[in-house]
C-alpha positions as CSV (number, residue, x, y, z in Angstrom):
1,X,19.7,1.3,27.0
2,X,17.6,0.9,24.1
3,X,18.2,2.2,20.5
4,X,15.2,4.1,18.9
5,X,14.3,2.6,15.6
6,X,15.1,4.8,12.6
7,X,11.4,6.2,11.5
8,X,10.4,3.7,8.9
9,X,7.5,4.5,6.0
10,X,4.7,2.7,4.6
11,X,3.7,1.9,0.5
12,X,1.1,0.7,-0.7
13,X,0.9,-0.5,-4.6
14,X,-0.9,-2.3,-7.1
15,X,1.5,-5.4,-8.3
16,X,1.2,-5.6,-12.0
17,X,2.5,-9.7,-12.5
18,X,-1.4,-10.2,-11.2
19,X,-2.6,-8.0,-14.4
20,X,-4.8,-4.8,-14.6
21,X,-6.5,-5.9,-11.7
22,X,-3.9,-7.9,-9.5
23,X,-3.9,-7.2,-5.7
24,X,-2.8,-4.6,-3.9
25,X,0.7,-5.0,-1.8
26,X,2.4,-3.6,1.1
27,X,6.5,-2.6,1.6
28,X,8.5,-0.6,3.6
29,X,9.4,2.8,1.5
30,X,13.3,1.7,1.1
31,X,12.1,-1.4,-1.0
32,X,9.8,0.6,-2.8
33,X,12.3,2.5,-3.6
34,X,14.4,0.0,-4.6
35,X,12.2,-1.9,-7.1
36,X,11.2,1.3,-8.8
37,X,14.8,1.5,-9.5
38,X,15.0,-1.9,-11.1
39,X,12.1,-1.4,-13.0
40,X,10.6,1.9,-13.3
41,X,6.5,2.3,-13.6
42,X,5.8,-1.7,-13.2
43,X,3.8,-1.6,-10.4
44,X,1.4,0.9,-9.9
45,X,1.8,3.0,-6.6
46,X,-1.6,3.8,-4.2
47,X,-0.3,5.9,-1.7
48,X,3.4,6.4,0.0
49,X,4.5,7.9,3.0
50,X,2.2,6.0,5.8
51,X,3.7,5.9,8.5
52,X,2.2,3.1,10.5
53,X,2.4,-0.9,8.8
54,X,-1.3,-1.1,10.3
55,X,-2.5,1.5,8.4
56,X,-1.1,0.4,5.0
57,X,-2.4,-3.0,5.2
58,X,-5.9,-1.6,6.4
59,X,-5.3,0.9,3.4
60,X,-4.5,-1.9,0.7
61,X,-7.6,-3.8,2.2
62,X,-9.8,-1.4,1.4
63,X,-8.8,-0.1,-1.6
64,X,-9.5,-1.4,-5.4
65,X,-8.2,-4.4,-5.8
66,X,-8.1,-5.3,-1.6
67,X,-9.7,-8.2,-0.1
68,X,-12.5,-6.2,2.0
69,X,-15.7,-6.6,1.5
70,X,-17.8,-4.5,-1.1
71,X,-19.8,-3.1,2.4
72,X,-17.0,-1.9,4.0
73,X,-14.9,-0.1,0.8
74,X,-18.6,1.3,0.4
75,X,-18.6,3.1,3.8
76,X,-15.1,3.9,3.3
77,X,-16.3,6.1,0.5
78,X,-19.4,7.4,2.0
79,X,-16.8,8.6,5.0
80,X,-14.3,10.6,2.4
81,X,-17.3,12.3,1.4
């Protein structure tokens, strides 16, 4: 029989060695949490709590700072609307 896998939660943050502008990152919440401890407030979190990897990394895409296209972030705006 198989064991379920513990619920595991998505972050999604700016990483700061890049600068003001760096790229945006992905990790599960537990290393998140770990590196906040280390060094409080040097990254720059976007959102926490996602709960699928697939969403995060569409997510950090397509936020400021993600490697989508201009066209797409664009729409993604338009759609929060």
């Amino acid at each position: 029989m198989r064991k379920t896998a513990d619920a595991v939660c998505w972050v999604v943050y700016k990483m700061k060695q890049a600068g003001p502008e760096g790229p945006n990152a992905v990790c599960e919440q537990s290393e998140w949490d770990a590196m906040e401890l280390a060094q409080p407030g040097y990254h720059t979190l976007i959102q926490e709590g996602i709960t699928s990897e697939n969403e995060a990394e569409k997510l950090a895409r397509e936020a400021p700072g993600g490697t989508a296209t201009r066209g797409v972030a664009h729409r993604l705006k338009a759609r929060l609307r």
